[in-house]
Structures are given as C-alpha cells and as structure tokens.
N, CA, C and O of each residue as an XYZ file, in Angstrom:
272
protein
N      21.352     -8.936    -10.683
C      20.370     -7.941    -10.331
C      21.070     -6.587    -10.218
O      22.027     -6.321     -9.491
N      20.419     -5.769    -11.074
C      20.952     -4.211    -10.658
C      20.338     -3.494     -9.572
O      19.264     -2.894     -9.620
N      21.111     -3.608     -8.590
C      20.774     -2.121     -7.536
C      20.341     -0.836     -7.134
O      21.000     -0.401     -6.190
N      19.331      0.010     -7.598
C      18.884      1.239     -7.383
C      19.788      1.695     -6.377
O      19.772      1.187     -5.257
N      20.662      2.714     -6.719
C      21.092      3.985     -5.693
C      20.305      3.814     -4.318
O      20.727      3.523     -3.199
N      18.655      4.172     -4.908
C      18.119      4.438     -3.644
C      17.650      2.919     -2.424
O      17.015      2.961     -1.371
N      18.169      1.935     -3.014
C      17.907      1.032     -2.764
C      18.988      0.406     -1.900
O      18.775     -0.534     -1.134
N      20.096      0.963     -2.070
C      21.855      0.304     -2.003
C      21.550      1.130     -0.579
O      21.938      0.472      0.386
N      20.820      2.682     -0.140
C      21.152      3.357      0.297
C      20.429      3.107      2.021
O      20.912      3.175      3.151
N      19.109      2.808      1.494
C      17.920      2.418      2.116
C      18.311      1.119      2.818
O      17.766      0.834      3.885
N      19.398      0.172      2.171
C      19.793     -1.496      3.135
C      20.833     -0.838      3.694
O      21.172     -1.395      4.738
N      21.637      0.348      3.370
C      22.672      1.058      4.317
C      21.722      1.061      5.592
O      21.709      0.254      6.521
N      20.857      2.291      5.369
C      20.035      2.993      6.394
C      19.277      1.870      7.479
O      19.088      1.990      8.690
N      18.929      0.756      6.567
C      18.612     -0.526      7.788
C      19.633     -1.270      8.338
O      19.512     -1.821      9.432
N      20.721     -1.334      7.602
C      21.554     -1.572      8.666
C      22.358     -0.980      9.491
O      22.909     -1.589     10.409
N      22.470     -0.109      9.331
C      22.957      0.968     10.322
C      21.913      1.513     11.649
O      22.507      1.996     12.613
N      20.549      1.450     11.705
C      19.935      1.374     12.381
C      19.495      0.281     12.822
O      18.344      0.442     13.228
N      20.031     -1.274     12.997
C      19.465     -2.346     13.130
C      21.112     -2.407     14.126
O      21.149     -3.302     14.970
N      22.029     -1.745     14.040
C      23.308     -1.819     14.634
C      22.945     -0.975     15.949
O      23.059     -1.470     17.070
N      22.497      0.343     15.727
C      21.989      0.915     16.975
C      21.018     -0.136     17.611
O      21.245     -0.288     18.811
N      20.073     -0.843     17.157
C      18.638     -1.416     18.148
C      19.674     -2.767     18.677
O      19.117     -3.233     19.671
N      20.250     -3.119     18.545
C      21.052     -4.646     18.686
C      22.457     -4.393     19.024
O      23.240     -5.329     18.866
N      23.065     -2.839     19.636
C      23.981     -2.716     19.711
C      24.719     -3.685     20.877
O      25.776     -4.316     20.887
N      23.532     -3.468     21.945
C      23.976     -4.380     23.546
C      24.431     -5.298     23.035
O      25.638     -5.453     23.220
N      23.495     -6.607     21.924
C      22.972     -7.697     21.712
C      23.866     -8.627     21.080
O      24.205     -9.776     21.364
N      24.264     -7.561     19.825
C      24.956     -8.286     18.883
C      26.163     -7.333     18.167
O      26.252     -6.111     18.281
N      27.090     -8.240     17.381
C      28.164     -7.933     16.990
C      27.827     -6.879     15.405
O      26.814     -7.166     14.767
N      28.291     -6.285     15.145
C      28.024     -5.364     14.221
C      28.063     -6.405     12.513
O      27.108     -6.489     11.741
N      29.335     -7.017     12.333
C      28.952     -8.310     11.590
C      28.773     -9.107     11.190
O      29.276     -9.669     10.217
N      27.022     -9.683     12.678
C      26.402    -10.442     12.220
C      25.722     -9.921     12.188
O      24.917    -10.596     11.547
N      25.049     -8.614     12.527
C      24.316     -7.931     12.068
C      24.261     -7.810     10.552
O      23.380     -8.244      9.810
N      25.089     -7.310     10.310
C      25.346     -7.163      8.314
C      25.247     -8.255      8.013
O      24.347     -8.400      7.186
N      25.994     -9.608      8.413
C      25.268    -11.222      8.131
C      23.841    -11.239      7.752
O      23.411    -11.670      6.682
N      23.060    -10.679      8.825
C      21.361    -11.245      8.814
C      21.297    -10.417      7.860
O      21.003    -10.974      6.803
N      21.515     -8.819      7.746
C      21.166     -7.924      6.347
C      21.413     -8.720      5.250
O      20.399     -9.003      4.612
N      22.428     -9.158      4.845
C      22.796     -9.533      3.506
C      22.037    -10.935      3.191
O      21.936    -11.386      2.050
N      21.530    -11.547      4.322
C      21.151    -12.887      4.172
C      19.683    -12.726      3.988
O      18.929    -13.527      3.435
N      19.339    -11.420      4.602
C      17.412    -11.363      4.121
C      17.483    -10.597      2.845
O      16.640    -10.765      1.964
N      18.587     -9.663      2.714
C      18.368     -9.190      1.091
C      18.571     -9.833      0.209
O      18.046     -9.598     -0.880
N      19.519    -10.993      0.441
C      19.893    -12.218     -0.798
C      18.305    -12.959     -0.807
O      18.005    -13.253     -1.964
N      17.353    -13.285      0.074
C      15.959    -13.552     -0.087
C      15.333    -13.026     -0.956
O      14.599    -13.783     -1.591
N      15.343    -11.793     -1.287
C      14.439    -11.286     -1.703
C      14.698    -10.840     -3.786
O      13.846    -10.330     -4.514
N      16.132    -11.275     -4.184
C      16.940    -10.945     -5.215
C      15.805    -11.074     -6.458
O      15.775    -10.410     -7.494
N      14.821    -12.208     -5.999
C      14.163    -12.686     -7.303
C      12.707    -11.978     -7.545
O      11.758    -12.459     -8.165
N      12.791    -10.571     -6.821
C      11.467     -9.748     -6.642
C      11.444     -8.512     -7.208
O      11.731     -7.456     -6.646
N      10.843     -8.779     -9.144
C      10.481     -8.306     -9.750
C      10.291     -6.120     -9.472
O      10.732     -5.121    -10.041
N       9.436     -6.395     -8.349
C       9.024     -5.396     -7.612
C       9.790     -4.713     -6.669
O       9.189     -4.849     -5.604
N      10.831     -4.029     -6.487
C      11.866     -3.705     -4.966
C      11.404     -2.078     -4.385
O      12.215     -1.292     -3.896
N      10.181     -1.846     -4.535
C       9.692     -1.176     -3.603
C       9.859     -0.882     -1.829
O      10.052      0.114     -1.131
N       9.654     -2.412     -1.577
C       9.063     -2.299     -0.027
C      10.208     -3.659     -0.094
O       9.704     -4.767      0.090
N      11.406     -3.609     -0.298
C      12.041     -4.452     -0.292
C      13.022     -4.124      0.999
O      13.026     -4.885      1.967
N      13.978     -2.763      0.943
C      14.391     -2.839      2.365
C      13.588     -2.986      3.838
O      14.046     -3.455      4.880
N      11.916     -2.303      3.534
C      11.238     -2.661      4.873
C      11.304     -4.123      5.209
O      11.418     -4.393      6.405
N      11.243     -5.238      4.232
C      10.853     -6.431      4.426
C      12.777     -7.480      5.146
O      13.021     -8.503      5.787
N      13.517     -6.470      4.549
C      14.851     -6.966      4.464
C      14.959     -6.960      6.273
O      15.372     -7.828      7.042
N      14.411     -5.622      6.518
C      14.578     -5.310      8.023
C      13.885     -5.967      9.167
O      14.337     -6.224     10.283
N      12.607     -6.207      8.636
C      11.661     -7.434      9.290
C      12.597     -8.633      9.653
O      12.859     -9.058     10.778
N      12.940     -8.980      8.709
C      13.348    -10.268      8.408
C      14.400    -10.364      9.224
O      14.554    -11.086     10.210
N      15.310     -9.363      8.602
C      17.041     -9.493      9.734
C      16.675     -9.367     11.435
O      17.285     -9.793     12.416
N      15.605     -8.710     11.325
C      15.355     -7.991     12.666
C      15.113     -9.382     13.588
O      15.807     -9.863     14.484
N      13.691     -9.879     12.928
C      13.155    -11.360     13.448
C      14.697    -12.302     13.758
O      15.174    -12.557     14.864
N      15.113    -12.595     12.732
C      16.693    -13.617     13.097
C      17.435    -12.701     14.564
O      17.486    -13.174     15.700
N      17.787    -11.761     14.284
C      18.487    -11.076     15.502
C      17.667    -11.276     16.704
O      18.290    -11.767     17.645
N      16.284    -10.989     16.933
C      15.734    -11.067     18.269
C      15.523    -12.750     18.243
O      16.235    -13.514     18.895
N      15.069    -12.926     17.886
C      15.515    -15.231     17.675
C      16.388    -14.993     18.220
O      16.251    -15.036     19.442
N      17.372    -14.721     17.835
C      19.155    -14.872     18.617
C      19.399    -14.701     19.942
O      20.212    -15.279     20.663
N      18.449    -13.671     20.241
C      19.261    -13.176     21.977
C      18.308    -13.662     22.953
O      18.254    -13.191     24.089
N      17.348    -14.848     22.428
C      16.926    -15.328     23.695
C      17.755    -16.579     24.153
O      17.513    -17.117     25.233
C-alpha cells in the first residue's frame, strides 16, 4: 500500500495527540503499538479518507479498555 504524505502525517498527528490524552495512562510505545495495530486494520480500504479518524477511534477504544 502506498501512503499519502497527507495521510503518513495525519497517523503522526493521531498519535502524537493520543500520547498527550494517555500520557498519565500509558507508555508512549504502546501507544504507537495500538496506532500501528488499528492502521494495519484498515490497509485493505480502497477509500483512506476518514482512515486516520477511524485509526484513532480504534487505538483510542484499546487504550481506554486498558486502564480499567
């Protein structure tokens, strides 16, 4: 799969802000763990529009799962 610039930039921007919301919580990488593990989900989607919002859902959901 080829990567859009703006796309490479946008799973930066969620994970770097998913490091601030989970800073107390969690380690910086498993944070990038859950990123890379909801963007490897999504590899086979034709469409990568609304792909980092969904990447962030996703990592986000596993991280708050985690800290109860």
């Amino acid at each position: 799969m080829l990567i859009e610039p703006d796309e490479d930039a946008a799973i930066r921007h969620v994970t770097d802000h998913l490091k601030t919301s989970f800073s107390d919580s969690r380690a910086p990488d498993e944070i990038e763990a859950a990123v890379a593990t909801a963007y490897a989900s999504f590899d086979d989607l034709p469409i990568r529009t609304y792909v980092p919002v969904l990447v962030e859902r996703q990592a986000r959901r596993v991280l708050a799962e985690r800290s109860r």
